[in-house]
DSSP file (Angstrom, degrees, kcal/mol; ACC not computed):
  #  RESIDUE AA STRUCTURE BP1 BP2  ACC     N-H-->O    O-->H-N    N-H-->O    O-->H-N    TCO  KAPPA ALPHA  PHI   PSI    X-CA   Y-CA   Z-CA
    1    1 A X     >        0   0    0      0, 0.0     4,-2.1     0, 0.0     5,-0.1   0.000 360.0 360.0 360.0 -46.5  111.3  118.2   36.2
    2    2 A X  H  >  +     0   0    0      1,-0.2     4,-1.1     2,-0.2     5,-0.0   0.481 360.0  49.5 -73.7 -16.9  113.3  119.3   38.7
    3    3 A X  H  4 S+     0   0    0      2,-0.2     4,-0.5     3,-0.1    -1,-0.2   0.525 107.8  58.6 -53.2 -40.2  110.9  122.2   39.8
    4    4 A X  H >> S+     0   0    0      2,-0.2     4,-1.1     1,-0.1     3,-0.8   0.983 107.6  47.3 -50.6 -64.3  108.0  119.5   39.7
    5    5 A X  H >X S+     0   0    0     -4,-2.1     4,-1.7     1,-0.3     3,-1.2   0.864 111.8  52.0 -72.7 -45.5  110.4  117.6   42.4
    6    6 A X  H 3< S+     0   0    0     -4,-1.1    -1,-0.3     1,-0.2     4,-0.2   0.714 108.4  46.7 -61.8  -1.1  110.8  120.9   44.5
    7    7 A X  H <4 S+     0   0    0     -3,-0.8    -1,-0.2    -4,-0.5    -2,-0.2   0.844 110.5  58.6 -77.0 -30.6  107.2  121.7   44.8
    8    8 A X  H XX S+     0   0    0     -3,-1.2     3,-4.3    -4,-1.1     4,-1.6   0.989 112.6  38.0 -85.7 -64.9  106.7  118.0   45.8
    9    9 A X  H 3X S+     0   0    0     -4,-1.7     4,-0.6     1,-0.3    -1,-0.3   0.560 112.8  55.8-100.3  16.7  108.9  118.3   48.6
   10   10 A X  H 34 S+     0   0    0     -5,-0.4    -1,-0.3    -4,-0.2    -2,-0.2   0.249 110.0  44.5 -83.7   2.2  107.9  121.4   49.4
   11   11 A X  H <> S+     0   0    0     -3,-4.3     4,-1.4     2,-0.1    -2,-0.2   0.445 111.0  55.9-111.5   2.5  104.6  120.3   49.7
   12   12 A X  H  X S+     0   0    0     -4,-1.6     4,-2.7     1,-0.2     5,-0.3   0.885 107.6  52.8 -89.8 -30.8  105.7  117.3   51.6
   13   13 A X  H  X S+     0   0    0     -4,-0.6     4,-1.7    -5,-0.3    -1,-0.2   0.863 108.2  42.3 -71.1 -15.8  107.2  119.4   53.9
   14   14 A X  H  > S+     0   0    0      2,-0.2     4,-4.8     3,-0.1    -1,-0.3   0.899 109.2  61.0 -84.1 -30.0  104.5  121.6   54.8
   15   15 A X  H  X S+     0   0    0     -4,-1.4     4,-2.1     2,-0.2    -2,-0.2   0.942 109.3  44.2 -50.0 -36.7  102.1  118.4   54.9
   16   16 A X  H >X S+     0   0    0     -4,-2.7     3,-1.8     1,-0.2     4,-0.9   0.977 117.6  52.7 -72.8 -67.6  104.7  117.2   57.9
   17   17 A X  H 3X S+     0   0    0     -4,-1.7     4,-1.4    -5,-0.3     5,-0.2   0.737 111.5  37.2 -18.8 -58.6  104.2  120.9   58.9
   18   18 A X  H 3X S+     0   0    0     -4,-4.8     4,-1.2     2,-0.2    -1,-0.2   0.846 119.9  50.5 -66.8 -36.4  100.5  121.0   59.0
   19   19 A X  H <X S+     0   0    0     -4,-2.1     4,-2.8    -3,-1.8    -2,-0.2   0.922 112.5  47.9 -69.0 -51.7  100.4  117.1   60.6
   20   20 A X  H  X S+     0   0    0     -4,-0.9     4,-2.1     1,-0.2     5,-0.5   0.853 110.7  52.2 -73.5 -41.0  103.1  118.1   63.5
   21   21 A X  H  X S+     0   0    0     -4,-1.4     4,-1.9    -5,-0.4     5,-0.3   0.914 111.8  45.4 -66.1 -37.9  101.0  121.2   64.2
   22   22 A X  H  X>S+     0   0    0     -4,-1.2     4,-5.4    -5,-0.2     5,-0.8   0.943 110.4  49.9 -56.6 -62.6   97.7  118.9   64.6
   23   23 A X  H  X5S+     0   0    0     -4,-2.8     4,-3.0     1,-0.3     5,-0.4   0.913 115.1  52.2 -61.8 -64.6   99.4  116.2   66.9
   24   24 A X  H  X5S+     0   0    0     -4,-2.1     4,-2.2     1,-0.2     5,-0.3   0.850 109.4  43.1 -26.4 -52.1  100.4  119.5   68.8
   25   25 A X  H  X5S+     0   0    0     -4,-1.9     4,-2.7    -5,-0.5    -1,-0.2   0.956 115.5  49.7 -59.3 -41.6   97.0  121.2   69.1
   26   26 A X  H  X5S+     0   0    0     -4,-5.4     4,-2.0    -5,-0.3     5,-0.5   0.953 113.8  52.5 -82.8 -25.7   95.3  117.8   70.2
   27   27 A X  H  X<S+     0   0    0     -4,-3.0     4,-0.9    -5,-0.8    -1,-0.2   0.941 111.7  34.7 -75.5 -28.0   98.0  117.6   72.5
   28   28 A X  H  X S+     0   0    0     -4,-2.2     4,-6.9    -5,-0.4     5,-0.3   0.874 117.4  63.0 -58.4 -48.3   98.0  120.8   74.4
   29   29 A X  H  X S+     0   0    0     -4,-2.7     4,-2.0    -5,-0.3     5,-0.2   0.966 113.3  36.4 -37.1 -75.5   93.8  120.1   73.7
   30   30 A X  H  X S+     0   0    0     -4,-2.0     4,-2.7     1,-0.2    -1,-0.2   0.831 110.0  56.4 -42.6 -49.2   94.4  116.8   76.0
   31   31 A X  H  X S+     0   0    0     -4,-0.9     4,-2.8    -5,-0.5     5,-0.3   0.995 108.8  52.9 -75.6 -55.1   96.8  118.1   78.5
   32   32 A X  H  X S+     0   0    0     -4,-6.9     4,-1.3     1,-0.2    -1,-0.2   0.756 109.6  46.8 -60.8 -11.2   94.1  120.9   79.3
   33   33 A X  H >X S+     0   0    0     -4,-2.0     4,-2.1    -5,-0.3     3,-0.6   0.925 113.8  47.0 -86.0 -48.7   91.6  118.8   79.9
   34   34 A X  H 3< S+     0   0    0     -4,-2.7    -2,-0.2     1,-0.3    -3,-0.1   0.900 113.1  45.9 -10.0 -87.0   93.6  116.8   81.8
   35   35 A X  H >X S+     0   0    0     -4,-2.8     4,-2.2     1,-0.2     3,-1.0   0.786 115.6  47.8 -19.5 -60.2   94.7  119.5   83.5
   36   36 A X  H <X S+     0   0    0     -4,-1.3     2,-1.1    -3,-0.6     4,-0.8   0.949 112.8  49.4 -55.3 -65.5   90.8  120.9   83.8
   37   37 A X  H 3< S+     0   0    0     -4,-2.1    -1,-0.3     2,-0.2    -2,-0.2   0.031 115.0  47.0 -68.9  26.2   89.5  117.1   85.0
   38   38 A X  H <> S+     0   0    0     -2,-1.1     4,-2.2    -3,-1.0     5,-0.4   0.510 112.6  48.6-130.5 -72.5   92.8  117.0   88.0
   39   39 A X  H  X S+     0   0    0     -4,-2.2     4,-0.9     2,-0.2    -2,-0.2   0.563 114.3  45.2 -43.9 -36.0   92.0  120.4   89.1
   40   40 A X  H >< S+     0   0    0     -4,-0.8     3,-3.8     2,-0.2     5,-0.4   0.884 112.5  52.7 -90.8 -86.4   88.0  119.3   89.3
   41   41 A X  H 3> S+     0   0    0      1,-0.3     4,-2.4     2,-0.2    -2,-0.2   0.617 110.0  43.9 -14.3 -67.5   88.9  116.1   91.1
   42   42 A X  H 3X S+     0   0    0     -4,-2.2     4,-2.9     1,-0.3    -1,-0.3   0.833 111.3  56.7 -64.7 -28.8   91.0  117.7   93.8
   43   43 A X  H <X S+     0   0    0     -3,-3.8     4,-1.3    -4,-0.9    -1,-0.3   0.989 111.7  42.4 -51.7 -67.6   88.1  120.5   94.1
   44   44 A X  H >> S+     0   0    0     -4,-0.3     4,-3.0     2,-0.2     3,-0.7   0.876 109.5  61.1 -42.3 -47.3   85.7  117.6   94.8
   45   45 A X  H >X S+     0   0    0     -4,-2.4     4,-2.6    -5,-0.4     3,-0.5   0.965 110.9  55.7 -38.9 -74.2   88.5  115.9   97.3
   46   46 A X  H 3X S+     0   0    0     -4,-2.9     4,-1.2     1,-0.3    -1,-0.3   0.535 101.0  38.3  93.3-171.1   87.9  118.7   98.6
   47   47 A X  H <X S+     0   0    0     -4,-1.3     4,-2.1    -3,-0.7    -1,-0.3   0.613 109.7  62.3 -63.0 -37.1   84.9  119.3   99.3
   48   48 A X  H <X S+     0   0    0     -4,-3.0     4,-2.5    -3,-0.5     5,-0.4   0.960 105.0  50.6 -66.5 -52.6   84.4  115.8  100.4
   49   49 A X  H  X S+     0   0    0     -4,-2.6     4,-1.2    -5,-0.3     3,-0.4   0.962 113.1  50.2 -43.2 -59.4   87.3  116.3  103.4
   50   50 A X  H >X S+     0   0    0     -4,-1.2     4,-2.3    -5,-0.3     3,-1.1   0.902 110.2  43.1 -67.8 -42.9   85.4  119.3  104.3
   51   51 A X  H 3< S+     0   0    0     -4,-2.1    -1,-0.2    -3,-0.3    -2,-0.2   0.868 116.9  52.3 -79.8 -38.1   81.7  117.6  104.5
   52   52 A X  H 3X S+     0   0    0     -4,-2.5     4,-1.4    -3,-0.4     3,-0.5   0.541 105.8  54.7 -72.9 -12.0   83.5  114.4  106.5
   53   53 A X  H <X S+     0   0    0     -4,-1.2     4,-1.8    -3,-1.1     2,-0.3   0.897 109.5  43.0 -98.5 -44.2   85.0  116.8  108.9
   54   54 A X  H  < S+     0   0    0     -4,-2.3    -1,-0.3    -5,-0.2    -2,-0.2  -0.038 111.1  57.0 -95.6  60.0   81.6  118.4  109.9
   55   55 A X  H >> S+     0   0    0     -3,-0.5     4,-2.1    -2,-0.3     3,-1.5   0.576 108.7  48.1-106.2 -86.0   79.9  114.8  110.0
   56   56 A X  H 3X S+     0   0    0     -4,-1.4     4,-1.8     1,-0.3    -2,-0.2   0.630 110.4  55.2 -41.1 -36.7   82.6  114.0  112.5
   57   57 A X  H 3X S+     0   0    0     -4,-1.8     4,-1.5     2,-0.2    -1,-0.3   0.906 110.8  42.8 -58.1 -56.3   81.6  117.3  114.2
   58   58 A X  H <4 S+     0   0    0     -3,-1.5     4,-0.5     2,-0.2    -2,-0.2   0.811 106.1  54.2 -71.6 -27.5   78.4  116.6  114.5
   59   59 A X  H >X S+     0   0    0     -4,-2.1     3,-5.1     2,-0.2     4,-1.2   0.925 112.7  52.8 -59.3 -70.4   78.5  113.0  115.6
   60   60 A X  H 3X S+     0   0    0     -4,-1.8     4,-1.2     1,-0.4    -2,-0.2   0.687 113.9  40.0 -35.7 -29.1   80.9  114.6  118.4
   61   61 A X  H 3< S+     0   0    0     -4,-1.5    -1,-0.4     2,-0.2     4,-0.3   0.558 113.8  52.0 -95.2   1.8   78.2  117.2  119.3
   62   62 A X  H X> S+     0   0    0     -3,-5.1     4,-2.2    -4,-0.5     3,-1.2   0.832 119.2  43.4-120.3 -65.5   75.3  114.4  118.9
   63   63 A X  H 3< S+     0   0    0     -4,-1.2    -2,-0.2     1,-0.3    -3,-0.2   0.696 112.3  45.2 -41.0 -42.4   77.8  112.3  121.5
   64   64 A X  T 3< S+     0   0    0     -4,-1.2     4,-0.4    -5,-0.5    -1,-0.3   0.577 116.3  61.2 -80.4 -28.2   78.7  115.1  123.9
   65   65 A X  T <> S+     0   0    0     -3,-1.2     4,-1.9    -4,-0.3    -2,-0.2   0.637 108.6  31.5  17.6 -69.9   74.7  115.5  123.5
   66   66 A X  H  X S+     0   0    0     -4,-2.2     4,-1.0     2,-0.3    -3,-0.2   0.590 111.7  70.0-110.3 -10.6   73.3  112.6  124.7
   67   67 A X  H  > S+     0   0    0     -5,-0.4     4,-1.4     2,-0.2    -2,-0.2   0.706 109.4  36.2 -68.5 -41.3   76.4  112.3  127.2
   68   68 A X  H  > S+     0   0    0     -4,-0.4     4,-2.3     2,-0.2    -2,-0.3   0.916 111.7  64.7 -90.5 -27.0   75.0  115.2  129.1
   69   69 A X  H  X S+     0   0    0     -4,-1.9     4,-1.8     1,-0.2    -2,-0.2   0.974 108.9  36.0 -18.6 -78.0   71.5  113.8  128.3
   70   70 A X  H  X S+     0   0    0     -4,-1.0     4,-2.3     2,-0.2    -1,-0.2   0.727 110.4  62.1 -73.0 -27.5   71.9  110.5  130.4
   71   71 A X  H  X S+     0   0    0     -4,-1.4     4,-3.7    -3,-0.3    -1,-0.2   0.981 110.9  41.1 -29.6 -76.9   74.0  112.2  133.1
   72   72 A X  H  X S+     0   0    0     -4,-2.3     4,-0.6     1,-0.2    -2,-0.2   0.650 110.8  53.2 -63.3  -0.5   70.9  114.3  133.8
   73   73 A X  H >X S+     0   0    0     -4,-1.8     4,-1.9     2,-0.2     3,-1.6   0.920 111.5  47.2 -77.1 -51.6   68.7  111.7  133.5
   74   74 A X  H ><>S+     0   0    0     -4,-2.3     3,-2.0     1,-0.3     5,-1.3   0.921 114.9  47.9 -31.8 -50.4   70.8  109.6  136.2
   75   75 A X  H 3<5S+     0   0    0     -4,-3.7     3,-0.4     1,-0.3    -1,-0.3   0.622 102.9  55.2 -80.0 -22.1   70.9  112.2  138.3
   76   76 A X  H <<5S+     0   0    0     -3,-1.6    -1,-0.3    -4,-0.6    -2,-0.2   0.552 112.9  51.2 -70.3 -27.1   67.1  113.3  138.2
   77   77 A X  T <<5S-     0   0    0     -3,-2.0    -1,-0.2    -4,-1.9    -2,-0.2  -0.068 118.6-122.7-108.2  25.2   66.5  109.3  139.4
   78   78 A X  T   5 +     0   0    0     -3,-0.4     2,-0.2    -5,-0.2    -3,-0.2   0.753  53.6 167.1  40.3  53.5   68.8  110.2  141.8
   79   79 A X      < -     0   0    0     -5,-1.3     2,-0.4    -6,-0.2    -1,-0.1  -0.571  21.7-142.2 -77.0 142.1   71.2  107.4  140.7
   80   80 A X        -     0   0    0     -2,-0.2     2,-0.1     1,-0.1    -1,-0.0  -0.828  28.7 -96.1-107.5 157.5   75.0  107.1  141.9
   81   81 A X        -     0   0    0     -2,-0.4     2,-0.5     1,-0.0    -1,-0.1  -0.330  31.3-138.8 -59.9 148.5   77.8  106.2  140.3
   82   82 A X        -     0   0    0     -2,-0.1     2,-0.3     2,-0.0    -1,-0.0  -0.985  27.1-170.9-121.5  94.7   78.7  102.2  141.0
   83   83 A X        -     0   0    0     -2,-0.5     2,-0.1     4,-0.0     3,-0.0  -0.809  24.0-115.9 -86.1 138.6   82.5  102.5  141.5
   84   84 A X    >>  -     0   0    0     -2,-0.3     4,-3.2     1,-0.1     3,-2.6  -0.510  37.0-103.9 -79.2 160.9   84.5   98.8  141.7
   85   85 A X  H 3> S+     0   0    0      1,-0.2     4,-3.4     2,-0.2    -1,-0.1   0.898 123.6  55.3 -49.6 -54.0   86.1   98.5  145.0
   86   86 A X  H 3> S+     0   0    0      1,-0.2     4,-0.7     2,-0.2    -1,-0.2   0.779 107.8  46.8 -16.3 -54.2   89.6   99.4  143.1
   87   87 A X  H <> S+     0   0    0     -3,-2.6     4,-1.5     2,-0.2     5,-0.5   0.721 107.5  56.8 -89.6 -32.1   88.3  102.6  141.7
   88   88 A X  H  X S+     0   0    0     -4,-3.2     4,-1.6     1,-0.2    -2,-0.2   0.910 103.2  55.6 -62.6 -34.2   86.8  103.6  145.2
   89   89 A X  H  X S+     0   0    0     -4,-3.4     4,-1.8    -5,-0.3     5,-0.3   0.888 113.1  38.8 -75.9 -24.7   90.3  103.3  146.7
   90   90 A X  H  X S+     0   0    0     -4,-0.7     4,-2.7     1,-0.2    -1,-0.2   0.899 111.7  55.1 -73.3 -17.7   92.0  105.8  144.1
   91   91 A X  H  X S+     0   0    0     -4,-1.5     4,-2.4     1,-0.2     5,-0.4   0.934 111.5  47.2 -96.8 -35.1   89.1  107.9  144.2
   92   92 A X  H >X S+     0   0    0     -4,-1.6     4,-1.9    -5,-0.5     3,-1.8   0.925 115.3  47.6 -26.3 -77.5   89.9  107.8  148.4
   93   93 A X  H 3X>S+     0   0    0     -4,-1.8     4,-1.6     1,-0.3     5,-1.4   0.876 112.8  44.8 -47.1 -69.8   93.3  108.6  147.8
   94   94 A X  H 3<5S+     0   0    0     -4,-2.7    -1,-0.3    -5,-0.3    -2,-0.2   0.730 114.6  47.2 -52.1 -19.0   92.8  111.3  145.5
   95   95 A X  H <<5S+     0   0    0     -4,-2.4    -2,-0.3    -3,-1.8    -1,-0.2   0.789 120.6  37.9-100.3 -23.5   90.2  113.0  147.4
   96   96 A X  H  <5S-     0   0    0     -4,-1.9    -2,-0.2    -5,-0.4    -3,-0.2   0.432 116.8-106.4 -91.7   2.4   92.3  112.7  150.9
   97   97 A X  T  <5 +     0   0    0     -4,-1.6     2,-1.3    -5,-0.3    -3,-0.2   0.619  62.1 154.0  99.9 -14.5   95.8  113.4  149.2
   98   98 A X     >< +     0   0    0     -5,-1.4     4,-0.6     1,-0.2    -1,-0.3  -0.602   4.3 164.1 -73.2  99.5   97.6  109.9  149.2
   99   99 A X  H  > S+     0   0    0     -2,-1.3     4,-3.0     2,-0.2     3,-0.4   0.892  76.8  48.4 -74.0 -40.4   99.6  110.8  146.4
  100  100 A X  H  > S+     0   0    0      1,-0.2     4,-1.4     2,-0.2    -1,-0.1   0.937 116.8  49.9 -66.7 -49.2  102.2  107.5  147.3
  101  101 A X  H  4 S+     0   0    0      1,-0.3     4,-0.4     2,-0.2    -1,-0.2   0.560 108.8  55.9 -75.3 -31.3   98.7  105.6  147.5
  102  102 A X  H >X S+     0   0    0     -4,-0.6     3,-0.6    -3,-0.4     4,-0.5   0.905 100.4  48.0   7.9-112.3   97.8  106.9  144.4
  103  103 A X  H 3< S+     0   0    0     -4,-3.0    -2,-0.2     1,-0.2    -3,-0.1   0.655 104.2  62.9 -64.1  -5.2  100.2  106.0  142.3
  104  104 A X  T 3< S+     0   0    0     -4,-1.4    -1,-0.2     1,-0.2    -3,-0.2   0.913 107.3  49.8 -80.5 -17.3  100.1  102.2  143.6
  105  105 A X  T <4        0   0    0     -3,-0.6    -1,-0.2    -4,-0.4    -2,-0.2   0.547 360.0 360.0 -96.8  -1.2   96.8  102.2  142.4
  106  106 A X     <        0   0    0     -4,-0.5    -1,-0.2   -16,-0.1    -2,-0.1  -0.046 360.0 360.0 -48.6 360.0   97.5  103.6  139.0
């Protein structure tokens, strides 16, 4: 009898054995997907930063673009610049030197 009851809980203790070694595996299992699916995201993250930066690069060259566009168009229709009476006196100032005259208009 007392052999029965050490087999029994030697078999319960390898059953806790075998159970704690399962809940281990699926937990390592988990944590490397985990791991796998973090590691993905940030790859996509990214990628996306990198694809938004040369969007933004290219609006800037589509901008810079269509900036020199309409310059040379003005300037082929022989167009001037409209400056407000304000902007004509700095642009005075700056082009003769009135630094004092300048800054008041600054």
């Amino acid at each position: 009898q007392e052999m029965d009851e050490a087999k029994k809980r030697e078999q319960a203790q390898m059953n806790i054995i075998a159970r704690l070694k399962k809940e281990q595996s699926e937990r390592e299992k988990r944590e490397k997907e985990f791991k796998s699916a973090a590691e993905e995201a940030a790859a996509e993250r990214k990628a996306a930063e990198e694809a938004l930066e040369e969007m933004k690069r290219q609006m800037d060259d589509l901008r810079e673009a269509r900036a020199t566009r309409e310059v040379k168009e003005a300037v082929a229709a022989g167009s001037k610049v409209q400056l407000k009476p304000h902007e004509q006196q700095a642009f005075s100032a700056a082009r003769h030197g009135r630094e004092a005259e300048l800054d008041k208009l600054l």
